[in-house]
Every structure is written in structure tokens, then in C-alpha cells.
C-alpha positions as CSV (number, residue, x, y, z in Angstrom):
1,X,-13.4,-14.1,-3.2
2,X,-12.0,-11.0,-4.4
3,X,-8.5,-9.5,-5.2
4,X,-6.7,-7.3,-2.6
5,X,-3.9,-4.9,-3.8
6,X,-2.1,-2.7,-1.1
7,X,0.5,-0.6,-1.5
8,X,2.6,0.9,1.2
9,X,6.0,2.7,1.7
10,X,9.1,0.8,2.8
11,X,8.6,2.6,6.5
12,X,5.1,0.9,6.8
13,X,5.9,-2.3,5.6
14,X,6.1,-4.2,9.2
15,X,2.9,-2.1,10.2
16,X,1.2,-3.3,6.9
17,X,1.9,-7.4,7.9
18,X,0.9,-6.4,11.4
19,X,-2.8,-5.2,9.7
20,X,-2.8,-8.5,7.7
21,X,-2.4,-10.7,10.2
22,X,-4.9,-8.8,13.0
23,X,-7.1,-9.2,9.9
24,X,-6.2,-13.0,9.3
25,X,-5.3,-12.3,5.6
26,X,-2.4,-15.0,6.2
27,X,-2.1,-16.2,2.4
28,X,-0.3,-13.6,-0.1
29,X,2.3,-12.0,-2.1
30,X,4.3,-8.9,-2.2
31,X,6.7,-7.2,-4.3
32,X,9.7,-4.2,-4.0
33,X,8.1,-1.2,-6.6
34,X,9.5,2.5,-6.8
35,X,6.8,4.6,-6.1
36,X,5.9,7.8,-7.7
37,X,4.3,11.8,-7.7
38,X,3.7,14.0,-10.9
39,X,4.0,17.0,-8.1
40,X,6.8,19.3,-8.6
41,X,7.9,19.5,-5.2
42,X,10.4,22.2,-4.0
43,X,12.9,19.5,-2.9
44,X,12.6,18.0,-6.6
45,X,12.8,21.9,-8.5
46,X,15.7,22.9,-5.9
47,X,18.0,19.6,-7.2
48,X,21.1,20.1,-8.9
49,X,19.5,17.7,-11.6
50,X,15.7,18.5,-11.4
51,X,15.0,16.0,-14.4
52,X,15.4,13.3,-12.2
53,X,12.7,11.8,-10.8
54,X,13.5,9.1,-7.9
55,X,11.0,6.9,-7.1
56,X,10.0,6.5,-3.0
57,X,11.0,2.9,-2.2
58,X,7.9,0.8,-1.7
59,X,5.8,-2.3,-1.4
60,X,3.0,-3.6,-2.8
61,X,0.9,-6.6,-1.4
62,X,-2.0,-8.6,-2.4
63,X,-4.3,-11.2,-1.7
64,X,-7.2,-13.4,-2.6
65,X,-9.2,-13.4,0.3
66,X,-13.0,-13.3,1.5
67,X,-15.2,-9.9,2.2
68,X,-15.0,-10.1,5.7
69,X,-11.1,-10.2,6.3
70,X,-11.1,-6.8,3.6
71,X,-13.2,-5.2,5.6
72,X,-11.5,-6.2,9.1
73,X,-8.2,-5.0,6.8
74,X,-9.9,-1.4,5.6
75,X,-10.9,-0.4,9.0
76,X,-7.9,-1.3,10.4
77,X,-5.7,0.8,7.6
78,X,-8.4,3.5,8.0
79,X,-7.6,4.1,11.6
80,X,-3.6,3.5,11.2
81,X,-3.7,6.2,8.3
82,X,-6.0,9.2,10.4
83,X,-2.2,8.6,12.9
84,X,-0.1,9.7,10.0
85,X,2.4,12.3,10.5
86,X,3.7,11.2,6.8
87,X,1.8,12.2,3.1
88,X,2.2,8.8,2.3
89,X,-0.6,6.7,3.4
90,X,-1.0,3.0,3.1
91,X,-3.5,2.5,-0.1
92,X,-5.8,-0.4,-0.6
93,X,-7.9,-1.6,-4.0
94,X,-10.2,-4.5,-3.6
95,X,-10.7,-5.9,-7.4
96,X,-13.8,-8.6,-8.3
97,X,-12.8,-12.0,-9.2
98,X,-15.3,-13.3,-12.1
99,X,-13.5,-16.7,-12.4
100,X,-11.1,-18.7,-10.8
101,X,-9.5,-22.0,-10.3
């Protein structure tokens, strides 16, 4: 068993539970987070307050799941991020679990 973290923007978040599902990851938890670049963008330096720094609204997902639906779930996020027309592409951590109960 081992600890899956995704992270997606708020446009990919239907596509993302789409992935889990096709990859029968049907048990986990998600949150609302504020993602964020330390790029100076031209949109960011052109603001009338450029010290501002929004955060993209986001999700982030995970799971405790088996080896076989992660890598069901990477090659399916593989081939839905080489389709992006976006810079934001859904990201995805797998972490080891030593112990659990």
C-alpha cells in the first residue's frame, strides 16, 4: 500500500475523478488549495498591484491504494497531460507507507 497525492486545477477536477475511477482508485479524500508559481509572469508585473500574488484555484486528492491501480492511474494522467493545451498539468506523488493500521 502506498500513499497517492494528486494535484490538479479546478478545470481538471471532473477529468481527475474520471482517471480514478477508470483506475478503480474508488476510496479517497480531496481538499480546495490555492495553487502557486514563483515566475514573474507578464500578466503578474503588468498588474496595477504586482505585489499580489493570487493563487490558481485547485485541488488536491489522495489515496491509499495498491501498486497496480497507481500505475493504471500514471499512465492514464500521462496520456491526458501529452493533450494539454494548458501549463498546468495534473501532478501525481506516490509516497511509501512503512506502517499502518
Amino acid at each position: 500500500m502506498k500513499l497517492l497525492i494528486v494535484t490538479v486545477v479546478e478545470q481538471f477536477e471532473k477529468e481527475i475523478l474520471r482517471l480514478f475511477k477508470k483506475a478503480n482508485i474508488e476510496s479517497f479524500s480531496g481538499s480546495d488549495i490555492d495553487g502557486y508559481k514563483n515566475t514573474a509572469s507578464v500578466l503578474r508585473t503588468a498588474s496595477w498591484f504586482p505585489s499580489e500574488n493570487n493563487g490558481v484555484e485547485s485541488s488536491m486528492f489522495f489515496s491509499f491504494t495498491e501498486d497496480e491501480n497507481i500505475d493504471t492511474l500514471f499512465g492514464l494522467i500521462k496520456e491526458f497531460n501529452q493533450n494539454l493545451e494548458t501549463n498546468n498539468p495534473i501532478k501525481a506523488v506516490v509516497v511509501p507507507i512503512e506502517r499502518f493500521i
